[in-house]
C-alpha positions in Angstrom: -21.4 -6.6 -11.2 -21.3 -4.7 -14.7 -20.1 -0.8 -15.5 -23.6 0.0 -15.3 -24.4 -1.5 -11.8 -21.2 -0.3 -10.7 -22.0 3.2 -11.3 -25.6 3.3 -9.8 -25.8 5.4 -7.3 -29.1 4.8 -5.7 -27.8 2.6 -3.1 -25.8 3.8 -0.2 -22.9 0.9 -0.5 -22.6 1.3 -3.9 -22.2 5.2 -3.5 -19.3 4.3 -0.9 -18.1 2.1 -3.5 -17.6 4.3 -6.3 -16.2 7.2 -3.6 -13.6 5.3 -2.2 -12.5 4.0 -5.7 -12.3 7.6 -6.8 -10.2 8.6 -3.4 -7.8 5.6 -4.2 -7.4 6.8 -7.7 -6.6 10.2 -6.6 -4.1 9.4 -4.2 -2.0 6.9 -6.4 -2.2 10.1 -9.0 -1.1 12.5 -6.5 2.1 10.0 -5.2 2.5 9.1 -8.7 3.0 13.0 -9.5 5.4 13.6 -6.1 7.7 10.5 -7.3 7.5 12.1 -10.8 8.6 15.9 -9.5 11.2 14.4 -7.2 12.2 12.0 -9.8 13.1 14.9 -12.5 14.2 17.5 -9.1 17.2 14.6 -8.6 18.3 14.1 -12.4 19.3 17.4 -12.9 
C-alpha cells in the first residue's frame, strides 16, 4: 500500500480506513491537549 493508494477514496474499505485513522488522530490530540492543560493547571 503507498500514500497514494492509501488516500483513494473510491473504495468503501479504504474510505473507513482513512476515517478511522483521522478519528484516532483526533482523539490522541484531544487527550494529548487535556494532559497538557491539567499538566500546566497542577504546576502552578
Amino acid at each position: 500500500m503507498t500514500w497514494t493508494t492509501f488516500f483513494d477514496l473510491s473504495t468503501m474499505a479504504h474510505r473507513h480506513l482513512v476515517f478511522v485513522y483521522a478519528g484516532v488522530l483526533v482523539l490522541q490530540l484531544g487527550y494529548a491537549g487535556w494532559v497538557a492543560r491539567n499538566w500546566f493547571r497542577a504546576g502552578r
